[in-house]
Every structure is written in C-alpha cells, then in structure tokens.
PDB file of the backbone (N, CA, C, O) and the ligand in Angstrom, with CONECT records:
HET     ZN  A 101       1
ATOM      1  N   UNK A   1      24.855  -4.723 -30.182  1.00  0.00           N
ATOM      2  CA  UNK A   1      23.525  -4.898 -29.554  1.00  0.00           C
ATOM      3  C   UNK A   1      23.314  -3.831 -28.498  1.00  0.00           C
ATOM      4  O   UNK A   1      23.965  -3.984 -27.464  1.00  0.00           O
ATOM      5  N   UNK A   2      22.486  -2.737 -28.584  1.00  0.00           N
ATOM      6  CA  UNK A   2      22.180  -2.307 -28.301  1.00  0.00           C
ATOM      7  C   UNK A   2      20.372  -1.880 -27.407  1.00  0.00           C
ATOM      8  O   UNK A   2      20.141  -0.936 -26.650  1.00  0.00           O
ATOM      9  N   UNK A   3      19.593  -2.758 -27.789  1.00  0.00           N
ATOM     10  CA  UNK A   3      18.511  -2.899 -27.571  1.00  0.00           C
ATOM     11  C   UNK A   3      18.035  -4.522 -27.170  1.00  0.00           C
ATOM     12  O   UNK A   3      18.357  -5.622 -27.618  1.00  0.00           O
ATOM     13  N   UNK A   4      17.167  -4.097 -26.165  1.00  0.00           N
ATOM     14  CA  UNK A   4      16.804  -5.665 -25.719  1.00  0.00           C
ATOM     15  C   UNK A   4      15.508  -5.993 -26.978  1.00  0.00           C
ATOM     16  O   UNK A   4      14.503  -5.409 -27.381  1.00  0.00           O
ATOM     17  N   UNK A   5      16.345  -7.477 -27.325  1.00  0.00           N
ATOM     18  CA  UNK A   5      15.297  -7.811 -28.534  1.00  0.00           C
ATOM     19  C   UNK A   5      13.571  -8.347 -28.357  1.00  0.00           C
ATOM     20  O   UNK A   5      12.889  -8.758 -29.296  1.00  0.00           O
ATOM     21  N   UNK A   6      13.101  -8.217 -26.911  1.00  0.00           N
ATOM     22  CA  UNK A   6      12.239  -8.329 -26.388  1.00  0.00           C
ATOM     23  C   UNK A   6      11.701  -7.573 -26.551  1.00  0.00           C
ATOM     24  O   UNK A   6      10.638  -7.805 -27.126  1.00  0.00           O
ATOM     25  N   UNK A   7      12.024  -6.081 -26.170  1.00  0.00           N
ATOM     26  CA  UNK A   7      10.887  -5.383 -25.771  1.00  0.00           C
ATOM     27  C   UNK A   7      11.720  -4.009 -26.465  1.00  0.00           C
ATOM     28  O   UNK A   7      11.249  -2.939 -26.082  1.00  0.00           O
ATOM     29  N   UNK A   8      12.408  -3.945 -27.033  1.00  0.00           N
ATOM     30  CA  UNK A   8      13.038  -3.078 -27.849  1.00  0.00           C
ATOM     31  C   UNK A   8      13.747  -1.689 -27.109  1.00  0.00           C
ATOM     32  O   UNK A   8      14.398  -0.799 -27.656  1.00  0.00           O
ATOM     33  N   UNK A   9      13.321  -1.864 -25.469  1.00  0.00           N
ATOM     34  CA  UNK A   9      13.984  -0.407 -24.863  1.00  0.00           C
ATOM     35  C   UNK A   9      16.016  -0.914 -24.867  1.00  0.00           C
ATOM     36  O   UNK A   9      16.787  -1.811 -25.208  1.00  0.00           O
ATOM     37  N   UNK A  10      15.966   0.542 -24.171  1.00  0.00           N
ATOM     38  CA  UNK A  10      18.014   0.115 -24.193  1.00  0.00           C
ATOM     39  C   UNK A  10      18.444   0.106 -23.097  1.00  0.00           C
ATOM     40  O   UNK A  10      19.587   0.549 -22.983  1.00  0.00           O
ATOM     41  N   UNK A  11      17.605  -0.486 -21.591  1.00  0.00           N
ATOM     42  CA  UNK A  11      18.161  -0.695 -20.629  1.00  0.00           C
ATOM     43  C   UNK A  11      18.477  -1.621 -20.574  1.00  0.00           C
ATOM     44  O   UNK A  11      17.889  -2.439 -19.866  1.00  0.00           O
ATOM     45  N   UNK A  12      19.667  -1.965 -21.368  1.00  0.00           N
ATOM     46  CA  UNK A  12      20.350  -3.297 -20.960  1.00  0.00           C
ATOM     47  C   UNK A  12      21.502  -3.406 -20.619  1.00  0.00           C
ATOM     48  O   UNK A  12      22.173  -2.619 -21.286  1.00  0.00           O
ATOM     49  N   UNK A  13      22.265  -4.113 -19.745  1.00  0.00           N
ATOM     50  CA  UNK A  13      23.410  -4.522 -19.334  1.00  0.00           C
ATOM     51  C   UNK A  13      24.308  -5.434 -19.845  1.00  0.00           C
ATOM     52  O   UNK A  13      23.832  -6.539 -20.108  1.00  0.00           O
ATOM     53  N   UNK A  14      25.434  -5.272 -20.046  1.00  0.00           N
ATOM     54  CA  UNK A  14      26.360  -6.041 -20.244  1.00  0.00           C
ATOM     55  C   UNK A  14      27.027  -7.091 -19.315  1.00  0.00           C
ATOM     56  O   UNK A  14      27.980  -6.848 -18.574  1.00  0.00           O
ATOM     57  N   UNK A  15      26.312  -8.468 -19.470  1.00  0.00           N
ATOM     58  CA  UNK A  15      26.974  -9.390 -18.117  1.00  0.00           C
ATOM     59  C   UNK A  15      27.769 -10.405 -18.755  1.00  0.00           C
ATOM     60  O   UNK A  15      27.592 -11.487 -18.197  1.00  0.00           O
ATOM     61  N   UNK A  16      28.834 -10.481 -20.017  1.00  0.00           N
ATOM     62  CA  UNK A  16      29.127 -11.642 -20.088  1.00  0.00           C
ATOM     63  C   UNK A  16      29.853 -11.100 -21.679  1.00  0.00           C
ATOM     64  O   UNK A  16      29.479 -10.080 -22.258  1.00  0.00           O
ATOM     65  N   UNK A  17      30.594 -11.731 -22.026  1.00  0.00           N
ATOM     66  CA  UNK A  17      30.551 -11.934 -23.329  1.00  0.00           C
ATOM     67  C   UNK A  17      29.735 -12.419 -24.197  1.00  0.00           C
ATOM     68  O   UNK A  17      29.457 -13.608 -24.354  1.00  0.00           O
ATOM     69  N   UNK A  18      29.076 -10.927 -25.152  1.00  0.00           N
ATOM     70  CA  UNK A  18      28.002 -11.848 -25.855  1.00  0.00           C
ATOM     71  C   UNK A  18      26.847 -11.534 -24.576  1.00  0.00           C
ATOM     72  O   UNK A  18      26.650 -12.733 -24.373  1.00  0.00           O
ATOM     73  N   UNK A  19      26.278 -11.111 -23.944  1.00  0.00           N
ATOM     74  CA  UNK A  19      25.845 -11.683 -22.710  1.00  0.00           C
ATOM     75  C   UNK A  19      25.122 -10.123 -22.359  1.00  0.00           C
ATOM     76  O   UNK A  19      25.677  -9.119 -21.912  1.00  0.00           O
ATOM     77  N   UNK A  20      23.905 -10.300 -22.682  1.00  0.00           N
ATOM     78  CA  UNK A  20      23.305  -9.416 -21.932  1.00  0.00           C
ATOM     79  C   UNK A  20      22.145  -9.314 -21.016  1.00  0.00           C
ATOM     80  O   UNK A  20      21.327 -10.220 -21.182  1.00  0.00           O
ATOM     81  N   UNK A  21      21.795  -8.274 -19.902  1.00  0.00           N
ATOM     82  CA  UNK A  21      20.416  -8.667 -19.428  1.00  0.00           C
ATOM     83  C   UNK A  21      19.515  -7.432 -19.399  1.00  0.00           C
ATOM     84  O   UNK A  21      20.044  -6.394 -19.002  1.00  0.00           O
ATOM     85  N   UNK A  22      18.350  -7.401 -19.729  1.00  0.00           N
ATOM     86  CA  UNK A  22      17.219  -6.523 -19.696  1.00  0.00           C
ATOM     87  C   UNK A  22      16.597  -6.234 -18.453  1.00  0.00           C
ATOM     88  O   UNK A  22      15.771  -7.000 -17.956  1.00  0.00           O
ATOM     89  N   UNK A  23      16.987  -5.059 -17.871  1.00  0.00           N
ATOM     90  CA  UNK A  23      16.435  -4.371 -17.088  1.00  0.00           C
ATOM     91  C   UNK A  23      15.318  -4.067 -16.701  1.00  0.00           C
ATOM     92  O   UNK A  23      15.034  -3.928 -15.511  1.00  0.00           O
ATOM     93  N   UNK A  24      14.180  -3.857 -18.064  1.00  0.00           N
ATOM     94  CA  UNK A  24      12.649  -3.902 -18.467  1.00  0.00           C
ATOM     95  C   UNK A  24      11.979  -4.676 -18.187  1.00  0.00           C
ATOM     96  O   UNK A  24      10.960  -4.472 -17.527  1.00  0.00           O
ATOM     97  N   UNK A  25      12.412  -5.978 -18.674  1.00  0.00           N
ATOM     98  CA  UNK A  25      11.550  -7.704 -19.210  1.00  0.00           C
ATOM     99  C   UNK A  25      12.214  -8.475 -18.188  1.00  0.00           C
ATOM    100  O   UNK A  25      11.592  -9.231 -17.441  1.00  0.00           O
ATOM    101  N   UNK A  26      13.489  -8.300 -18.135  1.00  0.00           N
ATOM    102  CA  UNK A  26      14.531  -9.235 -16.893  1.00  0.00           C
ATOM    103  C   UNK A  26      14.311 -10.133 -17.165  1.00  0.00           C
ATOM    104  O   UNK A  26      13.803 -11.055 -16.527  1.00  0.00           O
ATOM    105  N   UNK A  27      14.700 -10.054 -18.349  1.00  0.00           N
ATOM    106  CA  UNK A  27      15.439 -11.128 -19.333  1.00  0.00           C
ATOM    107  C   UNK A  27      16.610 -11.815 -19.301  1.00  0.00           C
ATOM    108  O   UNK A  27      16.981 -11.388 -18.208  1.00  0.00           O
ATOM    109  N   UNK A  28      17.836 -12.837 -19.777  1.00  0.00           N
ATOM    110  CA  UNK A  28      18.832 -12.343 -20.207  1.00  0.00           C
ATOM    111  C   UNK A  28      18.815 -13.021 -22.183  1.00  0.00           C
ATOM    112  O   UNK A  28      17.979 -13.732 -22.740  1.00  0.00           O
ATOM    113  N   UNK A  29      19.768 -12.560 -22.586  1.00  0.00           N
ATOM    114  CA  UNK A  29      20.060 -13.164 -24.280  1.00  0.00           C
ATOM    115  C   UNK A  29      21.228 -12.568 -24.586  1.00  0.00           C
ATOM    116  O   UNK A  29      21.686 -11.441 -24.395  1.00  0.00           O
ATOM    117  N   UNK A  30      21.701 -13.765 -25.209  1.00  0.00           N
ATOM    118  CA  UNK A  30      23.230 -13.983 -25.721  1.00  0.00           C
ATOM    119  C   UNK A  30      23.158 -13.487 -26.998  1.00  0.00           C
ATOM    120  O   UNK A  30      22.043 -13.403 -27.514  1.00  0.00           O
ATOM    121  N   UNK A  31      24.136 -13.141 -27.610  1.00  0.00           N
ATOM    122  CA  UNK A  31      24.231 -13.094 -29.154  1.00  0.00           C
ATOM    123  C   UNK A  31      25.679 -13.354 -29.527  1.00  0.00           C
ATOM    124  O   UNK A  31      26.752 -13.181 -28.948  1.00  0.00           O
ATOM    125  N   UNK A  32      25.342 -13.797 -30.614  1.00  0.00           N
ATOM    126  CA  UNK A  32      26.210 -14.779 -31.594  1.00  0.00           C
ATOM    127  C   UNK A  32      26.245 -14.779 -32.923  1.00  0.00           C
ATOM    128  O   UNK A  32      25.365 -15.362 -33.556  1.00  0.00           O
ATOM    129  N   UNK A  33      27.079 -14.245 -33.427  1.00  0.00           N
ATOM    130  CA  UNK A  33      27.063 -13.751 -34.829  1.00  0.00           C
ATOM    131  C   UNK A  33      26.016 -13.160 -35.410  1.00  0.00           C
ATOM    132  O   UNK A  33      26.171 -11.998 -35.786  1.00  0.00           O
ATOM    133  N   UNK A  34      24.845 -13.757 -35.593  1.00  0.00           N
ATOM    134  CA  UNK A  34      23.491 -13.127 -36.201  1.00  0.00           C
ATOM    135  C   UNK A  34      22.175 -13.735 -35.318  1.00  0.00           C
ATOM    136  O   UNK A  34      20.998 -13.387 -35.416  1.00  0.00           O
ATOM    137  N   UNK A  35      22.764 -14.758 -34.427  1.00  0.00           N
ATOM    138  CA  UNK A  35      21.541 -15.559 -33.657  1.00  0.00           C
ATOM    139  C   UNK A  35      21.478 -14.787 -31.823  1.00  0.00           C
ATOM    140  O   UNK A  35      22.316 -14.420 -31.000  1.00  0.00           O
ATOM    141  N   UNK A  36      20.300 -14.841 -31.885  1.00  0.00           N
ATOM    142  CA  UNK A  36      20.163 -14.223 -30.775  1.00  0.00           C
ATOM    143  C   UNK A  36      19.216 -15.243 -29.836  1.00  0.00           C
ATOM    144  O   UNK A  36      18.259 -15.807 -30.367  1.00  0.00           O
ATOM    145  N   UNK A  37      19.514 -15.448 -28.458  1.00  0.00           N
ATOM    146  CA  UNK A  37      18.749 -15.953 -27.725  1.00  0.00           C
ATOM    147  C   UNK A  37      18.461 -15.529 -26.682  1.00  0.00           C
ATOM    148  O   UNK A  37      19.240 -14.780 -26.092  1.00  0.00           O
ATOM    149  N   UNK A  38      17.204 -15.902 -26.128  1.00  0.00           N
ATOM    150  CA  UNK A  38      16.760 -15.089 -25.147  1.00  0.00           C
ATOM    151  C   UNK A  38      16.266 -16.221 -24.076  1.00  0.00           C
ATOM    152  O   UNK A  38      15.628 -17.263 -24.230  1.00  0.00           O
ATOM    153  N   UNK A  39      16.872 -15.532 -22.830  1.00  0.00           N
ATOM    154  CA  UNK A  39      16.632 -16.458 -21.708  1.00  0.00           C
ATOM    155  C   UNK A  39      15.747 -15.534 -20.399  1.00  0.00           C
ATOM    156  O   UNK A  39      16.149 -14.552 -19.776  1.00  0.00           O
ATOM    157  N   UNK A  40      14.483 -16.236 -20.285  1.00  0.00           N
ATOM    158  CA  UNK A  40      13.640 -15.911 -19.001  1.00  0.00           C
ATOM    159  C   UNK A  40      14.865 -16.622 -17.725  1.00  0.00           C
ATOM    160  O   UNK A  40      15.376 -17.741 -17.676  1.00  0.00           O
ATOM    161  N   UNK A  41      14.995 -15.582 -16.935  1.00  0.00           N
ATOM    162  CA  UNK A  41      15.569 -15.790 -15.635  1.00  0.00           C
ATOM    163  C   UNK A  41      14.575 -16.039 -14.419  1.00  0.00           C
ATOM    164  O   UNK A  41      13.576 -15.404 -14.082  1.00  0.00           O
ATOM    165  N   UNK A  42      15.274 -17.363 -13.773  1.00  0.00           N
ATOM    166  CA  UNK A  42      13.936 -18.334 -13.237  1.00  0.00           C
ATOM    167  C   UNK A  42      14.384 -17.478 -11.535  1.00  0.00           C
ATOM    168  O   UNK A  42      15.295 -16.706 -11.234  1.00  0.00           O
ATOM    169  N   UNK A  43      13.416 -17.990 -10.856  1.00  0.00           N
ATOM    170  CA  UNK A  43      13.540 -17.831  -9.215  1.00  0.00           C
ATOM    171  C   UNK A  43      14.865 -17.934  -8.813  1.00  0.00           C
ATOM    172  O   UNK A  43      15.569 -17.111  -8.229  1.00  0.00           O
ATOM    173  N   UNK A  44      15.183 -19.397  -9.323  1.00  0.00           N
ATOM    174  CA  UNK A  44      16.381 -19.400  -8.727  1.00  0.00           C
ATOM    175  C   UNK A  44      17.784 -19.248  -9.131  1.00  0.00           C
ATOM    176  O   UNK A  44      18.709 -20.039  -8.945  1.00  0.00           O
ATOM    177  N   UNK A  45      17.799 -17.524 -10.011  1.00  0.00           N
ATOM    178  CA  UNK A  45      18.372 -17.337 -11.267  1.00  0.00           C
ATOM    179  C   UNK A  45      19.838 -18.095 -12.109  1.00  0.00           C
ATOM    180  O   UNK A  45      20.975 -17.858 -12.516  1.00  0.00           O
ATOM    181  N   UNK A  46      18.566 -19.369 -11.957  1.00  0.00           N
ATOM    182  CA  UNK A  46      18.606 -19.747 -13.736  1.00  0.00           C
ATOM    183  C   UNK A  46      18.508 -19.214 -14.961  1.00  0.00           C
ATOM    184  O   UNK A  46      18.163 -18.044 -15.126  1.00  0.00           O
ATOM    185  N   UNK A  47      18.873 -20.213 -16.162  1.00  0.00           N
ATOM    186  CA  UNK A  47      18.243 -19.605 -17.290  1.00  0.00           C
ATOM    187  C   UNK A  47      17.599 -20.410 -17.885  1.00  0.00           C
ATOM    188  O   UNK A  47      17.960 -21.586 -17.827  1.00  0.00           O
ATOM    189  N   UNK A  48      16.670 -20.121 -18.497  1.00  0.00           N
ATOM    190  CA  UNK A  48      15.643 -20.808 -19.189  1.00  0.00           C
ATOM    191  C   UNK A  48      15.434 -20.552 -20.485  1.00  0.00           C
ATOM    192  O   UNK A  48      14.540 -19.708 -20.545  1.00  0.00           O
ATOM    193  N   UNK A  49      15.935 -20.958 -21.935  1.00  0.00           N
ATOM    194  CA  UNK A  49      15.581 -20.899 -22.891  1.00  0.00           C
ATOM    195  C   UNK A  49      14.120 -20.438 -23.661  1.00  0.00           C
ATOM    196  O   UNK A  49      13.312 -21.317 -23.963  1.00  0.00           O
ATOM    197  N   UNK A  50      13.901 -19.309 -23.893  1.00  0.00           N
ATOM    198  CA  UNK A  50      12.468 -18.902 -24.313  1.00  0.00           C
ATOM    199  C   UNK A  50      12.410 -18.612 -25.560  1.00  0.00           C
ATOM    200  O   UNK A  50      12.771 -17.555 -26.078  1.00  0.00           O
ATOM    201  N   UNK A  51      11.761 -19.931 -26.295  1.00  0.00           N
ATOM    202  CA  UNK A  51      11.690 -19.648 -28.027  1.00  0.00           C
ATOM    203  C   UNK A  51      10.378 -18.541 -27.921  1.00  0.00           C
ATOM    204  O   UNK A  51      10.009 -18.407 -29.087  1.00  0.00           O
ATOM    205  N   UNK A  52       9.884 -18.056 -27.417  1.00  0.00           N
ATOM    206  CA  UNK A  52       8.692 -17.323 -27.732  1.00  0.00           C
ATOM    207  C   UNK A  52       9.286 -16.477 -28.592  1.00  0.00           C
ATOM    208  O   UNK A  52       8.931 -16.417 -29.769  1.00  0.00           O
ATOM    209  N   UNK A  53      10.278 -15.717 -28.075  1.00  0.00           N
ATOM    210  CA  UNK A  53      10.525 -14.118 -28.176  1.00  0.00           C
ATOM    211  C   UNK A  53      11.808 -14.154 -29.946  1.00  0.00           C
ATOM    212  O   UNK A  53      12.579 -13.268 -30.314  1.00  0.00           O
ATOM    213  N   UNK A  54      11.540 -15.441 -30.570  1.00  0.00           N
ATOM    214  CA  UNK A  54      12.156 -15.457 -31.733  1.00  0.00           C
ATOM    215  C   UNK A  54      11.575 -14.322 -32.929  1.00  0.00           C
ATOM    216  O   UNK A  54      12.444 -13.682 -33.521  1.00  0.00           O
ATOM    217  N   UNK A  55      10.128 -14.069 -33.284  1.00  0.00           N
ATOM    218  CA  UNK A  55       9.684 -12.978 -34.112  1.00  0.00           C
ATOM    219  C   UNK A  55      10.057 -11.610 -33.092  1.00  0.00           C
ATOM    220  O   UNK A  55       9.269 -10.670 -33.192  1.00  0.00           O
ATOM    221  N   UNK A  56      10.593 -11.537 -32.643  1.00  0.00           N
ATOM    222  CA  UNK A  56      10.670 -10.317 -31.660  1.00  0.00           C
ATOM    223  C   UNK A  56      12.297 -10.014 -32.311  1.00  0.00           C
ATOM    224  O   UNK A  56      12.513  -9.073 -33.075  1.00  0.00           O
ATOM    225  N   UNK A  57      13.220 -10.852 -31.919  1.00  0.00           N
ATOM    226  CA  UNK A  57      14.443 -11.004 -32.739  1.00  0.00           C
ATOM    227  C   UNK A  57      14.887 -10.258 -33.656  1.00  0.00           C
ATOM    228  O   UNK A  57      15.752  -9.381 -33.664  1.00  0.00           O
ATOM    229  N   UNK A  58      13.848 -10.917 -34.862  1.00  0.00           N
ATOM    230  CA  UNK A  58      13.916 -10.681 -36.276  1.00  0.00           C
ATOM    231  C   UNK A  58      13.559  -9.199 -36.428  1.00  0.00           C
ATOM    232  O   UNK A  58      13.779  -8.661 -37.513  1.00  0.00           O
ATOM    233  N   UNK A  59      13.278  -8.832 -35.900  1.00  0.00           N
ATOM    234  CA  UNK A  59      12.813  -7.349 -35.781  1.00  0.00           C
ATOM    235  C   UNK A  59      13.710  -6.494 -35.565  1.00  0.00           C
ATOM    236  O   UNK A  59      14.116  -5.597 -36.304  1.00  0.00           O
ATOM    237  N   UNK A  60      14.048  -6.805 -34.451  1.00  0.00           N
ATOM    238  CA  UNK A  60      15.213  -5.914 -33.701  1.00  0.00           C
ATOM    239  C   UNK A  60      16.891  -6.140 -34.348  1.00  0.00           C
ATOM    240  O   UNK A  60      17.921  -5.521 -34.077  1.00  0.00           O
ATOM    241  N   UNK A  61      16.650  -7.272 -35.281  1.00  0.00           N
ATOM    242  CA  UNK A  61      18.001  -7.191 -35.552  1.00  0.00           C
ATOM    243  C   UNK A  61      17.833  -6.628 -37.378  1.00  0.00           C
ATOM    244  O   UNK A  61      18.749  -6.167 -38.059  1.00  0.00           O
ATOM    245  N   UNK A  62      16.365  -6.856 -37.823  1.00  0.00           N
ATOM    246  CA  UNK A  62      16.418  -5.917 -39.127  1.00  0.00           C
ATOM    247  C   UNK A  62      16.545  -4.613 -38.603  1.00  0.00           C
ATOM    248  O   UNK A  62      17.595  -4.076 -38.959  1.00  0.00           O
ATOM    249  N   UNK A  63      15.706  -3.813 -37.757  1.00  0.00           N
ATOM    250  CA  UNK A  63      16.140  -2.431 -37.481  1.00  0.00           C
ATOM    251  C   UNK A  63      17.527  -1.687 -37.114  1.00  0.00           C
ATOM    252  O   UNK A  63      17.712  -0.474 -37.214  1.00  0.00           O
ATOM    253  N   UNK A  64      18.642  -2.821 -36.589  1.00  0.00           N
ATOM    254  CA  UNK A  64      19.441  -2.258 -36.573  1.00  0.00           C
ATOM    255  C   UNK A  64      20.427  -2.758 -37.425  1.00  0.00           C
ATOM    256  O   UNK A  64      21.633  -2.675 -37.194  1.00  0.00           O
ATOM    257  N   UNK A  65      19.826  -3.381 -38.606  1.00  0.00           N
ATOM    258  CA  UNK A  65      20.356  -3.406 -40.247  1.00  0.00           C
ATOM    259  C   UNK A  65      21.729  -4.220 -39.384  1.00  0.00           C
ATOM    260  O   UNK A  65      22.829  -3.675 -39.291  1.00  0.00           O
ATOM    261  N   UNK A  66      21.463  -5.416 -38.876  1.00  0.00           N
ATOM    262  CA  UNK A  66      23.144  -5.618 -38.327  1.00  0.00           C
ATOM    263  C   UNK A  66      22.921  -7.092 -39.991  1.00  0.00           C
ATOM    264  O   UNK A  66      21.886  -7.341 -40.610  1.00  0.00           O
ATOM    265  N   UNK A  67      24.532  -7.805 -40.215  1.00  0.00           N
ATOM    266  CA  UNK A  67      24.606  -8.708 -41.128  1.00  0.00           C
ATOM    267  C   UNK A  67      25.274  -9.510 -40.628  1.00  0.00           C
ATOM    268  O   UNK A  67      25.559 -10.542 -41.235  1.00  0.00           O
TER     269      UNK A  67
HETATM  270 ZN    ZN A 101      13.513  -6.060 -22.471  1.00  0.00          ZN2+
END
C-alpha cells in the first residue's frame, strides 16, 4: 500500500502494522489481506469507522492490480 485509498496521493505514513495515515485527507486505514478500511480521525484522535470511502477502495486497490 502505497497510496491513500481516499484520495489516491502517496503522502502516507506508516503508523502501525497494517496501519496507515494520510497526510492529505487525515485519515487513518488499515489493510488486511485485500480489505481495506478507512478511519476519519475524530478531535479527540479517535477512530471512527467511515464506510463512505468503500468505492474509493475498489479503485485504488484495482490500480495497483494487488490480489
Ligand atoms: Zn488521503
């Protein structure tokens, strides 16, 4: 993973296993074999589960042809 599946730039960080956060969107999303999730980081940095950004996903993980 190379690209934040949000917003497709590559400022992202590595915070975790699996575990990244977007620099851009300030985001964070995990990935896991082929599933990717994406978490809005709250005020009081929390995480917050955001199904929005699921067709966003699918995108970013056909372009980088991962299986
Ligand atoms: Zn982003």
């Amino acid at each position: 993973m190379n690209h934040c599946p949000v917003c497709g730039q590559r400022s992202i960080g590595k915070v975790g296993t699996g575990q990244y956060f977007c620099w851009d969107c300030c985001v964070e999303f995990t990935v896991k074999d082929n599933d990717i999730k994406v978490f809005d980081v709250q005020a009081d940095g929390s995480l917050l589960l955001a199904d929005d950004y699921v067709l966003e996903q699918h995108v970013i993980l056909h372009q980088e042809g991962v299986t």
